[in-house]
C-alpha positions in Angstrom: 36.6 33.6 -22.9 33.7 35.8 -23.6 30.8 36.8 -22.2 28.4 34.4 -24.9 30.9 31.4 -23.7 30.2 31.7 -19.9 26.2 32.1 -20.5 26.3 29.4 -23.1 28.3 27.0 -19.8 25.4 28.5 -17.7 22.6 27.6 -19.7 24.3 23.9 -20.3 24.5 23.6 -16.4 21.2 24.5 -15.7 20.0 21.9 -18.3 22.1 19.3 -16.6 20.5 20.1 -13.7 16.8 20.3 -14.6 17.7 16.9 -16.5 18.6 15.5 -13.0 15.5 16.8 -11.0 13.4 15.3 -13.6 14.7 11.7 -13.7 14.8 11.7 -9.5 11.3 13.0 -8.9 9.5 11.4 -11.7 9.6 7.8 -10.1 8.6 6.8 -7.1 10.0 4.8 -4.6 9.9 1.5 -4.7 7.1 -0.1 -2.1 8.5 -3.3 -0.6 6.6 -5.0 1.8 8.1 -7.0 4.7 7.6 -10.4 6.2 9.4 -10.7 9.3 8.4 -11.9 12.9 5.4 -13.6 14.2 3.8 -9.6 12.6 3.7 -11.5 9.3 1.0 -14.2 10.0 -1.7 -11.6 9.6 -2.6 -9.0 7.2 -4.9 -6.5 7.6 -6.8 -4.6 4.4 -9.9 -2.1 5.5 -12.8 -2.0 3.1 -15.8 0.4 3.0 -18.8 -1.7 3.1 -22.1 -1.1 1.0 -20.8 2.9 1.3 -22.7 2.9 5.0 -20.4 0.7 7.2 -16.1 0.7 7.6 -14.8 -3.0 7.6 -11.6 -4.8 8.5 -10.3 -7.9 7.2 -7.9 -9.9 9.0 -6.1 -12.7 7.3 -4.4 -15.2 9.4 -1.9 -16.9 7.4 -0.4 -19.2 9.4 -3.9 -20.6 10.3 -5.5 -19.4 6.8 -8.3 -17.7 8.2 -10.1 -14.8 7.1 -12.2 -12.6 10.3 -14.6 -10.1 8.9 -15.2 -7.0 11.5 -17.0 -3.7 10.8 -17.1 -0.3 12.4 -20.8 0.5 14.2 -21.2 4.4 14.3 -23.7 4.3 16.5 -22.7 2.6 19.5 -19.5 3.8 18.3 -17.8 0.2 19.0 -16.1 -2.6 16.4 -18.6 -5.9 16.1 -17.2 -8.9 14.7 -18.9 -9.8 11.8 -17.7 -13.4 10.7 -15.0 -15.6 9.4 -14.5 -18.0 6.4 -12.2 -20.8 6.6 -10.3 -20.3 3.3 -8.8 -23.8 3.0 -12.1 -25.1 3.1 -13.1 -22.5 0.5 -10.7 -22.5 -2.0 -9.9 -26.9 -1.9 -9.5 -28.3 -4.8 -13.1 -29.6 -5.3 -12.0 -32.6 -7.9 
C-alpha cells in the first residue's frame, strides 16, 4: 500500500464527507406548528399597514372573530382598530 493508495482513500473520504454536509445543510427543518392548550384559540399575524402604521390581527377561533389593532407612534400606545365577525362574513349567502 502505496503512497497514491492512501491519498486516493483520502480524497474518497473527504468526498463522502462533503457529500454528507451538503444533503444536511441544504434542507431546512421542517416548520410544524402546534395546536395545544386553550393558546390555540387565537392566532396572531402582524401586518404593516398602508407602509405608515404597524397592525396586529388577532383571530379567535373558538369564537371566529377577527380584532384589528394598530401601533400609534405618536402617543406611542396600541389603539384598537375594529373587528369583523367572520361567520357572518364568509356564510354561505345562498
Amino acid at each position: 500500500m502505496g503512497k497514491r493508495f492512501w491519498v486516493s482513500l483520502l480524497v474518497c473520504v473527504n468526498l463522502a464527507l462533503l457529500t454528507g454536509i451538503m444533503l444536511v445543510s441544504s434542507s431546512p427543518p421542517m416548520a410544524l406548528a402546534q395546536d395545544a392548550g386553550l393558546g390555540g384559540n387565537y392566532l396572531i399575524v402582524t401586518a404593516e399597514i398602508m407602509s405608515s402604521f404597524d397592525g396586529i390581527f388577532v383571530l379567535d377561533v373558538k369564537r371566529r372573530v377577527l380584532h384589528s389593532f394598530f401601533y400609534d407612534r405618536g402617543p406611542d400606545k396600541l389603539v384598537y382598530a375594529g373587528y369583523r365577525d367572520l361567520e357572518t362574513d364568509f356564510r354561505n349567502k345562498e
